[in-house]
C-alpha beads as a LAMMPS data file, in Angstrom:
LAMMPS data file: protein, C-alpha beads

156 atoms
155 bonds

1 atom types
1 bond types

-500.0 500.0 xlo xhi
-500.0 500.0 ylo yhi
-500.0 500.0 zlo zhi

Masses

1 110.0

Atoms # bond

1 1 1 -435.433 83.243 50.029
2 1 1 -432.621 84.202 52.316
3 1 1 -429.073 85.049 50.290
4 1 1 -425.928 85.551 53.092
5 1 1 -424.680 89.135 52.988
6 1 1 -421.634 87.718 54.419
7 1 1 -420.406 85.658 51.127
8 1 1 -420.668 89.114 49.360
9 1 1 -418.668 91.124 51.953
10 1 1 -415.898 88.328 51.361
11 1 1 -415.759 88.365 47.905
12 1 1 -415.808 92.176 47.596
13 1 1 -412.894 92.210 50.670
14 1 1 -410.731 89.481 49.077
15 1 1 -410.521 91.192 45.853
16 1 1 -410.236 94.955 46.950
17 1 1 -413.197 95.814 45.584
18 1 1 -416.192 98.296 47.144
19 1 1 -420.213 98.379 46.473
20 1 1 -422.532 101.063 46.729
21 1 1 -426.394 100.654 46.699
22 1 1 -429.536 102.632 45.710
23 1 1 -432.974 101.533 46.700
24 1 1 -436.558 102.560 46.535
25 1 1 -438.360 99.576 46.840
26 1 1 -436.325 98.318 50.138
27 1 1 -436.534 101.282 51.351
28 1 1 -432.985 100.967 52.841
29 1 1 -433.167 97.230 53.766
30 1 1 -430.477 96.634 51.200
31 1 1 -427.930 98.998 52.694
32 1 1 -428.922 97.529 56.329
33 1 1 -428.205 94.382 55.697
34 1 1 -424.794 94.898 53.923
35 1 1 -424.044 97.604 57.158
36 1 1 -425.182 95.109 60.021
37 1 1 -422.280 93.175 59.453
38 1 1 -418.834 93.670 61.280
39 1 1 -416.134 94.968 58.987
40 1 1 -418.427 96.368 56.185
41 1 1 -417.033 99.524 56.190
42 1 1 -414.162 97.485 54.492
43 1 1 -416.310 97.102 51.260
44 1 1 -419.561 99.047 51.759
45 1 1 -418.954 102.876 50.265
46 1 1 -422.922 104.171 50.918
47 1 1 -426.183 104.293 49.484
48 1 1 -428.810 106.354 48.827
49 1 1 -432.629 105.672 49.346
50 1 1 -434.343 107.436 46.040
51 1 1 -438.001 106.743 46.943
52 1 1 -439.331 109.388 45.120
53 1 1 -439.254 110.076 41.205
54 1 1 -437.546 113.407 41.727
55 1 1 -434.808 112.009 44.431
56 1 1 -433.886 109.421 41.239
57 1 1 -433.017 112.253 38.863
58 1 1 -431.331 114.639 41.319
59 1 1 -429.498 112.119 43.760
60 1 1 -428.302 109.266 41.420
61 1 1 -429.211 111.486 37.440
62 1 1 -431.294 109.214 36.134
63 1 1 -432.610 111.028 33.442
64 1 1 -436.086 112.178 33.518
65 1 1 -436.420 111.613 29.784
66 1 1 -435.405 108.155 30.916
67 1 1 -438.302 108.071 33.333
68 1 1 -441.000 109.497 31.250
69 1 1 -440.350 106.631 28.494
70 1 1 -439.689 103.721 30.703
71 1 1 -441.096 104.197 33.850
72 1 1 -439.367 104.116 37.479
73 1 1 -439.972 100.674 37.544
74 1 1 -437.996 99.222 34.941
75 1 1 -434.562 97.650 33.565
76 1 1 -433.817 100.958 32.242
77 1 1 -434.731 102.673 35.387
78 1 1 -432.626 99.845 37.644
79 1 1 -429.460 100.207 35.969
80 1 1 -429.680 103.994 35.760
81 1 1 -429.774 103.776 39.418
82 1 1 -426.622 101.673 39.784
83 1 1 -424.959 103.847 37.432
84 1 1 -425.334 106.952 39.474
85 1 1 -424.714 104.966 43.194
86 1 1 -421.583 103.781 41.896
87 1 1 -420.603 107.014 40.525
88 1 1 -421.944 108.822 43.083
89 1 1 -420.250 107.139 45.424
90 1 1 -417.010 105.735 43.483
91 1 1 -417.684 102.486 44.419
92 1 1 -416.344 99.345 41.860
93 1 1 -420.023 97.271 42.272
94 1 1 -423.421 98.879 43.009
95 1 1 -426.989 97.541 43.278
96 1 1 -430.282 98.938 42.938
97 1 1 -433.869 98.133 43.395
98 1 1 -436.930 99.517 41.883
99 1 1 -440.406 97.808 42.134
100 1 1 -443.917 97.741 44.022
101 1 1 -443.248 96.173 47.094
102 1 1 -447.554 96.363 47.510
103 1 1 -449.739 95.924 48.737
104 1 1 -451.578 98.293 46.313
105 1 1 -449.878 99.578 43.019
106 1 1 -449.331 97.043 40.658
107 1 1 -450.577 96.258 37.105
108 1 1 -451.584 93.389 34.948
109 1 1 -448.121 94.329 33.022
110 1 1 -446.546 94.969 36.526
111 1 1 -447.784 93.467 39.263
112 1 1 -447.096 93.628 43.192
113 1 1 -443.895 91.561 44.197
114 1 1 -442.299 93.255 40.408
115 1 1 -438.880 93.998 41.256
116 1 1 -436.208 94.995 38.780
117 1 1 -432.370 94.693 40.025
118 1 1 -429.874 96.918 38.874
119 1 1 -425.834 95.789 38.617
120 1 1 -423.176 97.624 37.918
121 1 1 -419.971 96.061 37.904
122 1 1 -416.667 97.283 36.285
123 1 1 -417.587 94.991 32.895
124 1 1 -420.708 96.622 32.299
125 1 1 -424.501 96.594 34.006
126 1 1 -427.021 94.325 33.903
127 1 1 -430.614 94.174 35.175
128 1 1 -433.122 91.322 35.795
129 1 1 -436.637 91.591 36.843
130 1 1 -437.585 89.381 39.981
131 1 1 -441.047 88.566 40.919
132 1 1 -441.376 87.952 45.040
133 1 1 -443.418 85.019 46.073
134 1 1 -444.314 86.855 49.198
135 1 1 -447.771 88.460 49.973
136 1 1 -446.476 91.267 52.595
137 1 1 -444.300 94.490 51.920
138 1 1 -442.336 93.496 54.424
139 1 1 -442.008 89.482 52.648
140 1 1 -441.329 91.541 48.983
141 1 1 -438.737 93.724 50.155
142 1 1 -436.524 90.837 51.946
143 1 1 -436.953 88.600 49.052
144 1 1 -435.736 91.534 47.033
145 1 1 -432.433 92.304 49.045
146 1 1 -431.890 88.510 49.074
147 1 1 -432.492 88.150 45.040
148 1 1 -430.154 91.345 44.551
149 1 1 -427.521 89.769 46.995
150 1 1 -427.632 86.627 44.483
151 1 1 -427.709 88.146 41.587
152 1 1 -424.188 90.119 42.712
153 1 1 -422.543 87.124 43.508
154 1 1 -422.669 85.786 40.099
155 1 1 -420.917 88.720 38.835
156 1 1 -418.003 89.457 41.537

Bonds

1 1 1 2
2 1 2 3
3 1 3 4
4 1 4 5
5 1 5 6
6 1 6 7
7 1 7 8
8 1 8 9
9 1 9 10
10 1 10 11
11 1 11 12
12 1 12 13
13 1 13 14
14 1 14 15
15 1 15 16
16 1 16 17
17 1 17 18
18 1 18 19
19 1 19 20
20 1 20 21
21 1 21 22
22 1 22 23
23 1 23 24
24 1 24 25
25 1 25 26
26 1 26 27
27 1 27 28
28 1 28 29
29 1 29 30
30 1 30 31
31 1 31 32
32 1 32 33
33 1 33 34
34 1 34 35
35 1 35 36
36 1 36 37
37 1 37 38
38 1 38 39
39 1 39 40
40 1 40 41
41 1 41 42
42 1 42 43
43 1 43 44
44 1 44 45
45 1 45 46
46 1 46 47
47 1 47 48
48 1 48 49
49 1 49 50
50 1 50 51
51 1 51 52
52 1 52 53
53 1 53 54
54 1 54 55
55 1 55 56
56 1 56 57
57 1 57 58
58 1 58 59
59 1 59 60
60 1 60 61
61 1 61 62
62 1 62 63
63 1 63 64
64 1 64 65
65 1 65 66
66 1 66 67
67 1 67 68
68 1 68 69
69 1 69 70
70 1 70 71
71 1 71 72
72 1 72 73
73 1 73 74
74 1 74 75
75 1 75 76
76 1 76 77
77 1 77 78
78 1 78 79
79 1 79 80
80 1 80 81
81 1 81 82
82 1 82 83
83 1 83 84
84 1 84 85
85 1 85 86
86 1 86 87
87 1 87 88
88 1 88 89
89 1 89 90
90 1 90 91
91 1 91 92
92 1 92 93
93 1 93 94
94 1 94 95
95 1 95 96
96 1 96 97
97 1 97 98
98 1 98 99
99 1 99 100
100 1 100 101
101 1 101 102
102 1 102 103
103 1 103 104
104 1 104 105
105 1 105 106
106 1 106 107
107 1 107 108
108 1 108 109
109 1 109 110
110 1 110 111
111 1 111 112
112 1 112 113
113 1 113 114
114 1 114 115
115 1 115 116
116 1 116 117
117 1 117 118
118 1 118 119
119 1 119 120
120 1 120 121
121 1 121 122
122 1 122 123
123 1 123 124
124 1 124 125
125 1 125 126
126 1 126 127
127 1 127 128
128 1 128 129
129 1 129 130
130 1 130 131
131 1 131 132
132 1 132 133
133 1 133 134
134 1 134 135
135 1 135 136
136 1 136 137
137 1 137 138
138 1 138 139
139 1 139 140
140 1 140 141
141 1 141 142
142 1 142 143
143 1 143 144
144 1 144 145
145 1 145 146
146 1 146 147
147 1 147 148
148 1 148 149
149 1 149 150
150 1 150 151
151 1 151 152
152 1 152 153
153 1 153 154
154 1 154 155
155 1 155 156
């Protein structure tokens, strides 16, 4: 799956508008992408990698009450995260990603390749769980960026 950062960073330029991220799964993939292209610092406000639990509630303040009923990796916990990165970083649009990118972790209810995608846009936030086809971290985390890239577009 391969989404084009570019179509993003001209929607978000054309209308004025700014995104923030935060990641855990992609481990800063998303925020790479969005930054390896020329002119992003036209749309692109920041991130904030939140690996660990703790980082989550004291970077972005996703509640820990939050955490303890729905887990880290979660719709709740995804747009919690977008919440905070665009507050955090006053950005109109923010993304976030929450999963098990693998290759140990996962469940029978949550298995490896389980990625939830967290939008915030200014008419409310939105979440969607995305499963990765691919069998490497390296293959779950790409089609993650790429899946939250897409899922952005429909709502710019």
């Amino acid at each position: 799956m391969n989404f084009p950062a570019e179509k993003i960073a001209k929607k978000l330029l054309e209308k004025g508008a700014t995104l923030a991220v935060a990641e855990s799964c992609t481990g800063g993939l998303l925020a790479g992408t969005l930054t390896d292209l020329p002119g992003s610092s036209g749309f692109f406000r920041g991130g904030a990698v939140t690996y660990a639990t703790e980082t989550k509630t004291e970077i972005l303040g996703v509640p820990a009450e939050l955490i303890a009923r729905f887990g880290v990796v979660s719709a709740e916990c995804a747009e919690a995260m977008a919440r905070g990165a665009a507050e955090k970083f006053r950005a109109n649009f923010a993304l976030s990603t929450t999963g098990i990118a693998g290759p140990g972790g996962g469940t029978p209810e949550t298995p490896v390749g389980t990625v939830f995608i967290g939008i915030f846009t200014p008419s409310g936030t939105f979440s969607l769980r995305f499963r990765a086809t691919g069998t490497t971290r390296d293959a779950v985390r790409r089609e993650a960026v790429a899946a939250s890239l897409s899922a952005l577009d429909a709502h710019i």
